[in-house]
C-alpha positions as CSV (number, residue, x, y, z in Angstrom):
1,X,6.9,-47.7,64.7
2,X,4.0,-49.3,62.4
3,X,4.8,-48.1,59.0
4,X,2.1,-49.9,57.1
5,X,-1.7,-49.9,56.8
6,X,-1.1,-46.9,59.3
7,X,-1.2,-42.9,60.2
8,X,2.6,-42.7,59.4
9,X,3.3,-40.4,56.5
10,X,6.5,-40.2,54.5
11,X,7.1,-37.5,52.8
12,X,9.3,-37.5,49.2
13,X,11.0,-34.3,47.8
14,X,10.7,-34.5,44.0
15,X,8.3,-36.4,42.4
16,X,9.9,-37.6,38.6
17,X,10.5,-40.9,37.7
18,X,12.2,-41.6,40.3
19,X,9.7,-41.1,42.7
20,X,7.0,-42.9,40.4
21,X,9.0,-46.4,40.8
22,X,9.6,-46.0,44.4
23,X,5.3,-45.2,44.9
24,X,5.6,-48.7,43.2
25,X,7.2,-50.0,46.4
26,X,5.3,-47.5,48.9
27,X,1.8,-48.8,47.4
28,X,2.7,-52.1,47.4
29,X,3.4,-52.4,51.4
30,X,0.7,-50.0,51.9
31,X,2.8,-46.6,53.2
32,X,0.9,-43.5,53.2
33,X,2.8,-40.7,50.8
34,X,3.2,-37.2,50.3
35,X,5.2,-35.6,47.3
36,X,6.6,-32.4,46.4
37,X,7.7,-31.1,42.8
38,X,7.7,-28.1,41.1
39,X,5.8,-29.4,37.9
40,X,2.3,-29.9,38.6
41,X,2.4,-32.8,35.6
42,X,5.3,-34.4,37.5
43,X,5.1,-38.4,37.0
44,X,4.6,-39.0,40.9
45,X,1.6,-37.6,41.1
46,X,-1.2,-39.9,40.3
47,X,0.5,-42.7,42.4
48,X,0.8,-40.7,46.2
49,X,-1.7,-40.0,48.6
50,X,-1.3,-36.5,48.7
51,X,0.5,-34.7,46.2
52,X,2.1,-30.7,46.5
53,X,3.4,-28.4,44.3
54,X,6.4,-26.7,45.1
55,X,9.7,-25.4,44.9
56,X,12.6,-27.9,45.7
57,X,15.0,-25.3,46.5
58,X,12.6,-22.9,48.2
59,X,13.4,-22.7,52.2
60,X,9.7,-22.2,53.0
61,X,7.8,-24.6,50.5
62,X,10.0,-27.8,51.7
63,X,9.5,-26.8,55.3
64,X,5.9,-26.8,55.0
65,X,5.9,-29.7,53.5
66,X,8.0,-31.6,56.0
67,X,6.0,-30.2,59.0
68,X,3.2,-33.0,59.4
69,X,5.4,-35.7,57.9
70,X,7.4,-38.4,60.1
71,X,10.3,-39.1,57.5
72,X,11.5,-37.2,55.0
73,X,13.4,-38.5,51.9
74,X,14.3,-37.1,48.8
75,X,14.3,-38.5,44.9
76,X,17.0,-35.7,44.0
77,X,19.5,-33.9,45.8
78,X,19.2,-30.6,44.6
79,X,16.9,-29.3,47.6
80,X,16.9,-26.7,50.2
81,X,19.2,-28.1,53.3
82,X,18.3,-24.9,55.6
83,X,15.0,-26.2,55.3
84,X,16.1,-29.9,56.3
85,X,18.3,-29.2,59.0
86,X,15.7,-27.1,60.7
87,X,13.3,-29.9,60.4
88,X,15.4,-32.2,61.8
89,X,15.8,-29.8,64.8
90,X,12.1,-30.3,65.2
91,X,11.9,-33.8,65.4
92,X,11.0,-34.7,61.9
93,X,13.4,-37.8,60.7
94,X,15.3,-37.0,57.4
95,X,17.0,-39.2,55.8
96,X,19.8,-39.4,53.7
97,X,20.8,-36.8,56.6
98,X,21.3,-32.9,55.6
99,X,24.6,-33.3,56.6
100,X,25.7,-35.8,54.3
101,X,23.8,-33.8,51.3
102,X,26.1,-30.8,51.6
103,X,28.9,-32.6,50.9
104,X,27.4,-34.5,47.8
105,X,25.3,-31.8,46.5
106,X,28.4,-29.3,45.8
107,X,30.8,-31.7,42.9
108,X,33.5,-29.1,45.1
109,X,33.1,-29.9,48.5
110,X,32.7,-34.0,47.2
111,X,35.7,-34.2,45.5
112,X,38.1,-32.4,48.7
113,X,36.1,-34.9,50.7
114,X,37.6,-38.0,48.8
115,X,40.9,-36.5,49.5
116,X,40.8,-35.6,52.8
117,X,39.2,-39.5,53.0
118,X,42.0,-41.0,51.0
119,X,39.5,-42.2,48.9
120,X,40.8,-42.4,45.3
121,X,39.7,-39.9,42.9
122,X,41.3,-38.4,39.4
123,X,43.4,-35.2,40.3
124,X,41.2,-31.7,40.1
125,X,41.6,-28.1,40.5
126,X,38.8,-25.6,42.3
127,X,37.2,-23.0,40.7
128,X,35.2,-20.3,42.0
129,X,34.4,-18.9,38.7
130,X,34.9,-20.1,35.1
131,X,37.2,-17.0,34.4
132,X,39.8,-18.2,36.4
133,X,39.6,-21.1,34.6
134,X,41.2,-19.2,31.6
135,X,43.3,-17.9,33.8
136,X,44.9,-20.9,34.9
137,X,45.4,-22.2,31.1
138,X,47.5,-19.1,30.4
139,X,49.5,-19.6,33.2
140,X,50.2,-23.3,33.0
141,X,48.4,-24.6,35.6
142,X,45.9,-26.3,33.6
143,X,46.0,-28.8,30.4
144,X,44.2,-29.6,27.9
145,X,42.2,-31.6,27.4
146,X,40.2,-31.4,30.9
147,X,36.3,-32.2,32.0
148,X,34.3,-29.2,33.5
149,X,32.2,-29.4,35.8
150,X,29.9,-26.9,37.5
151,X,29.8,-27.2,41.1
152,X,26.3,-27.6,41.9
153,X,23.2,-28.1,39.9
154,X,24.4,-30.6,37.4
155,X,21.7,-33.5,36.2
156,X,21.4,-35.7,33.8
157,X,24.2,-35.0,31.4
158,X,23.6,-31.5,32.6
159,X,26.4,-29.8,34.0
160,X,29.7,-31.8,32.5
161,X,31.8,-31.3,29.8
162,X,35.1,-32.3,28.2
163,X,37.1,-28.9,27.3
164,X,39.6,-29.3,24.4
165,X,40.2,-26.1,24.0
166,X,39.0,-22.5,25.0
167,X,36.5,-21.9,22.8
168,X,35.0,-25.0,24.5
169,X,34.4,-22.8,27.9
170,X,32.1,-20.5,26.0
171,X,28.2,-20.3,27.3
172,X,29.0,-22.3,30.5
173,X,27.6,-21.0,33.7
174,X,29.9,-18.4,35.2
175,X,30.2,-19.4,38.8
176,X,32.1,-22.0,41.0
177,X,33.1,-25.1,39.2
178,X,35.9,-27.8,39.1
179,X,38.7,-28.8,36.2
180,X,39.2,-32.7,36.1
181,X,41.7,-34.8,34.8
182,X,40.5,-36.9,32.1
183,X,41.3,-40.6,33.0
184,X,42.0,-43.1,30.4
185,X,39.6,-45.6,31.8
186,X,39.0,-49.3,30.4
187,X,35.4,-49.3,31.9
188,X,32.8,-46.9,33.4
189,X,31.5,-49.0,36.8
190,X,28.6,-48.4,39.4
191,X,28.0,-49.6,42.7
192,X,24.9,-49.4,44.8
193,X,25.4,-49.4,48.5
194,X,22.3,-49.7,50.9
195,X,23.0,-48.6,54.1
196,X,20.2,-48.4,57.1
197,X,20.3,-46.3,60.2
198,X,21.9,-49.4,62.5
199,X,24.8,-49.0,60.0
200,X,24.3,-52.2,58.1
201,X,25.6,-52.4,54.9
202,X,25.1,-54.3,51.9
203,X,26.2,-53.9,48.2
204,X,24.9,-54.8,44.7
205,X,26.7,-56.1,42.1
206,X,29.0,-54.5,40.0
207,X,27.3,-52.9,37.1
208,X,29.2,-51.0,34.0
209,X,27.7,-48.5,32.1
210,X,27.8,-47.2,28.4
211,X,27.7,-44.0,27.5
212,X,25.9,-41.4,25.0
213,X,29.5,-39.9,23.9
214,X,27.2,-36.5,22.6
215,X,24.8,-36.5,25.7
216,X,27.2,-37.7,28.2
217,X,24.2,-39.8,29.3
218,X,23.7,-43.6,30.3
219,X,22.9,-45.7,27.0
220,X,23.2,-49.3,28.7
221,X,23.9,-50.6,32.0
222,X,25.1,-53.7,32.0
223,X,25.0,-56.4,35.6
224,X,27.1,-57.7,36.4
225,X,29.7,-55.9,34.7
226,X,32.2,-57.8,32.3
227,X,35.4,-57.2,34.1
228,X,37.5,-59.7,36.3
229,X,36.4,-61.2,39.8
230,X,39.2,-59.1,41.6
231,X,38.2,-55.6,39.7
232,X,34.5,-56.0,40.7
233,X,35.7,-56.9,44.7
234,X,38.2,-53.7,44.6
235,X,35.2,-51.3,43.2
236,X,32.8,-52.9,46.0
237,X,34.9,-51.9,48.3
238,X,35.8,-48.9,47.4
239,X,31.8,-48.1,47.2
240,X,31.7,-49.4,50.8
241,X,34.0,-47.1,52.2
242,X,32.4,-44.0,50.5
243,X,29.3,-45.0,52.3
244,X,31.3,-45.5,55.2
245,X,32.8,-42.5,55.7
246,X,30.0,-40.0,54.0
247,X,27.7,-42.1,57.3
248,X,24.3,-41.7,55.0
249,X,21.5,-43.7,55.9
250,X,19.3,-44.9,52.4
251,X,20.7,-45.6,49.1
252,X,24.5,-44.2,47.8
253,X,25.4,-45.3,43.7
254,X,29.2,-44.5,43.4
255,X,30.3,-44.1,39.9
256,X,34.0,-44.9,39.2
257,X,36.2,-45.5,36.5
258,X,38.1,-48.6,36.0
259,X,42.0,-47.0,34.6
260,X,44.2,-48.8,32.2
261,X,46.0,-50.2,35.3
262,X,43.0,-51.8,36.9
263,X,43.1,-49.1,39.8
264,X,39.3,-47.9,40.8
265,X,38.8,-43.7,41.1
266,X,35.3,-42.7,42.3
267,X,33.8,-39.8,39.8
268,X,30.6,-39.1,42.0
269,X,27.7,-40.2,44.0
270,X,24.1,-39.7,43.8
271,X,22.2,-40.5,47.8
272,X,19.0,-42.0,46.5
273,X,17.7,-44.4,43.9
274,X,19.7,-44.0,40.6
275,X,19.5,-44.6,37.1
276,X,22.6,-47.4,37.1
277,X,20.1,-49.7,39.7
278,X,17.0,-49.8,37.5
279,X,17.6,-53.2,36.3
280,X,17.1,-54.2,39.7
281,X,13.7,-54.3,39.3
282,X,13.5,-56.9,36.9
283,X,17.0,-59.0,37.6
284,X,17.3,-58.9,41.5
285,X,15.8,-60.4,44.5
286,X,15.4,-57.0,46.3
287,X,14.8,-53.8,43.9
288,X,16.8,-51.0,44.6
289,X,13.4,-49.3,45.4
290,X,12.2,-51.4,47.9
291,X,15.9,-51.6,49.0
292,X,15.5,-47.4,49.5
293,X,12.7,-47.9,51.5
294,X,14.0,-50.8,54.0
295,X,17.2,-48.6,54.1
296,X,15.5,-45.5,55.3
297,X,13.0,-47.3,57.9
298,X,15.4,-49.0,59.5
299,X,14.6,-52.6,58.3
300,X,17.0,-55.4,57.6
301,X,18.3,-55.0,53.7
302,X,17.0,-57.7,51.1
303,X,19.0,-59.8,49.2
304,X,20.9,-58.1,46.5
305,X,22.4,-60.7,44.0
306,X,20.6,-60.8,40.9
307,X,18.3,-63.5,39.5
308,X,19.3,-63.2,35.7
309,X,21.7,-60.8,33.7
310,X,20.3,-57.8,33.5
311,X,20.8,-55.2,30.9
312,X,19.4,-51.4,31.2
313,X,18.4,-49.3,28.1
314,X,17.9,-45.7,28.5
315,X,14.7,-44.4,26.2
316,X,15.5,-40.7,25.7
317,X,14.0,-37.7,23.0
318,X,15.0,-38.2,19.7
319,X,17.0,-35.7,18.7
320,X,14.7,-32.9,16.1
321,X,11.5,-33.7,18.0
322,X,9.7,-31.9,20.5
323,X,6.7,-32.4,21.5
324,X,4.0,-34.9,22.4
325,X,5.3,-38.2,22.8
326,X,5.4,-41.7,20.8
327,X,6.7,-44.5,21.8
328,X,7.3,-45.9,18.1
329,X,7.4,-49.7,17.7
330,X,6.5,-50.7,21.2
331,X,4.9,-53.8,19.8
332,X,8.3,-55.1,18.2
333,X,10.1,-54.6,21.5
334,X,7.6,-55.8,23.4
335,X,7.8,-59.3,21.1
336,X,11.4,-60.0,22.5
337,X,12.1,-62.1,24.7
338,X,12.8,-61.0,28.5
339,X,12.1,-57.2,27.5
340,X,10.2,-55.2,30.0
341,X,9.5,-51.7,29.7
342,X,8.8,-48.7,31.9
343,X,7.8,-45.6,31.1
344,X,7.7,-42.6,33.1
345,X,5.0,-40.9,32.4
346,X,6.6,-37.4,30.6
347,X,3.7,-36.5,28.1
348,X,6.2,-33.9,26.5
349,X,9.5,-35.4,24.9
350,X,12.7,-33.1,23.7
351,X,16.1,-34.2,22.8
352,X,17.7,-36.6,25.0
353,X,14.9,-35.8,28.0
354,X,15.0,-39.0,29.7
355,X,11.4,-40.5,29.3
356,X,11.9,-44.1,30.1
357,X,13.9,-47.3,30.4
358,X,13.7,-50.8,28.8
359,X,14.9,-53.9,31.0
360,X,16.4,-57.1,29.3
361,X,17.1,-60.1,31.6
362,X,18.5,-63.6,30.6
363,X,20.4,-66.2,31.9
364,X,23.0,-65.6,29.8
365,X,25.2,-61.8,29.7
366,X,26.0,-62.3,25.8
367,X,22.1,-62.9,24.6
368,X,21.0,-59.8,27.0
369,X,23.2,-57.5,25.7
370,X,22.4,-58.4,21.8
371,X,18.9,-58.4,22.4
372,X,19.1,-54.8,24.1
373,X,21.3,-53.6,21.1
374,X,18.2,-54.9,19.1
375,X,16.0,-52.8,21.5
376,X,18.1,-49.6,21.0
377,X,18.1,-50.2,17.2
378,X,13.8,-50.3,17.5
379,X,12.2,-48.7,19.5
380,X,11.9,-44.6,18.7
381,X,11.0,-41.8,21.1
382,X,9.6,-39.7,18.6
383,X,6.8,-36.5,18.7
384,X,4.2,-36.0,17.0
């Protein structure tokens, strides 16, 4: 099939940043695009060809939208399978496959798949409502201190939290959920896997993450990761057989801790583009983007070392504003050396909203990191 400067259409369910940097990709080898998100001010939209607003998680709004598509993908996973699988039926091609998605997009059903897989994850209990949670603490069962998680729905931060005590359950959604065991890690570790429909495989580097420890959101990401040779080829492979045995064709990042003992559990997946790959852009020979797209149409993957270190900084809300957004000392950052920002595009800013990401590459690890500490320490996401 033709995909470019032609009458195929490929349709993308959700349209935030996500989708914005892979229209990036899309524009530049001339695919025609149509996007569906629920905000009509979502980032996608002035970059598509045609642009929809709808409800993600509405049965008939995404199969209306898929019906005069020829591939479906997705920018988040929280959509409406029914929807997908009945498109599928009808001879639209979706990919990451529905069938893959209902394992990842329940934190439940993902974690008993790593088991029955023998894929190592930290121990957990099932929960098909918070009560029993308190339940399970009186009787012994469960220790503190634990991380919650709700089942479906989390995002960004959204959706996780570490329980110390009871009083540290209250306000959390009532329904089904999972207790995890905390794991004493040394490091917090990504891998991207691309996979394409032939069942080729290929992996990006080892990245490591930093943490908001209020947020529970990314702060840095850090390629390659500064761990030893033998760690990072036990996490790739790890990450390799996760895509393996979940079969999805597109883009998986595993997240996975690194213990005290140098052992590798997987914490989640997300099937699509993800937040620990945006340094790709700037530091690798293939972006993870254009990577997503190859994946999904069945090309052969690019390259995936990187050029340069590569060091990701998050731009979120300032906490105590709301509001319309400013991006405050943009000139200072943008007088560094090797910095490259992107913003997404969200007029409105609130606490810890994601609304962009800063890129720092140089050859050398130590220099990238200290100049995106510098960035962190600068730039403001403030409102006016």
């Amino acid at each position: 099939m033709n995909h470019f400067s032609s009458d195929f259409k490929l349709g993308i369910l959700g349209g935030g940043q996500l989708g914005k940097m892979l229209l990036y990709e899309t524009r530049k080898w001339d695919i025609t695009t149509k996007v569906m998100d629920a905000s009509g001010e979502a980032p996608s939209r002035i970059a598509c060809n045609e642009f929809v607003k709808g409800d993600l998680l509405d049965h008939d709004a995404v199969y209306q939208f898929g019906t005069d598509v020829d591939l479906l993908t997705i920018e988040i996973e929280n959509v409406n399978l029914d929807a997908l699988e009945k498109l599928q039926e009808e001879g639209v091609v979706v990919r990451p496959e529905p069938r893959a998605l209902r394992i990842i997009q329940n934190k439940a059903k993902q974690k008993l798949f790593y088991v029955d897989h023998d894929i190592p994850t930290a121990a957990f209990q099932r929960f098909a409502y918070l009560s029993e949670i308190e339940d399970s603490i009186n009787n012994g069962g469960l220790h503190y201190p634990f991380v919650w998680k709700a089942a479906q729905f989390g995002y960004d931060g959204q959706g996780v939290k570490v329980v110390r005590n009871l009083s540290d359950l209250e306000g959390l959604p009532p329904g089904e959920c999972i207790a995890e065991t905390m794991v004493p890690f040394k490091h917090e570790l990504a891998v991207i896997v691309a996979r394409n429909a032939k069942g080729e495989t290929a992996t990006y580097p080892v990245v490591e993450m930093e943490f908001h420890p209020e947020a529970n959101q990314v702060e840095y990401v850090i390629c390659p990761a500064r761990i030893a040779p033998e760690v990072a080829e036990k996490a790739r492979a790890v990450a390799l057989k996760v895509a393996d045995e979940i079969g999805l064709t597109g883009l998986l990042a595993v997240e996975m801790f690194q213990t005290q003992e140098d052992d590798i559990l997987v914490n989640e997946v997300a099937p699509r583009p993800h937040n620990s790959g945006h340094y790709s852009i700037e530091a690798s020979y293939t972006n993870q983007f254009e990577q997503h797209l190859r994946a999904i149409l069945n090309l052969p993957l690019g390259k995936t070392d990187s050029k340069l270190a590569g060091v990701m900084v998050n731009l979120v809300g300032a906490e105590g504003h709301t509001g319309n957004v400013v991006y405050e000392n943009m000139e200072n950052i943008l007088a560094m050396k090797g910095v490259t920002p992107h913003i997404y595009g969200k007029r409105q800013t609130r606490p810890f909203r994601k609304m962009g990401h800063v890129t720092v590459v140089d050859s050398d690890m130590a220099e990238a990191r200290q100049i995106a500490q510098k960035v962190k320490e600068t730039i403001n996401v403030i409102s006016v």
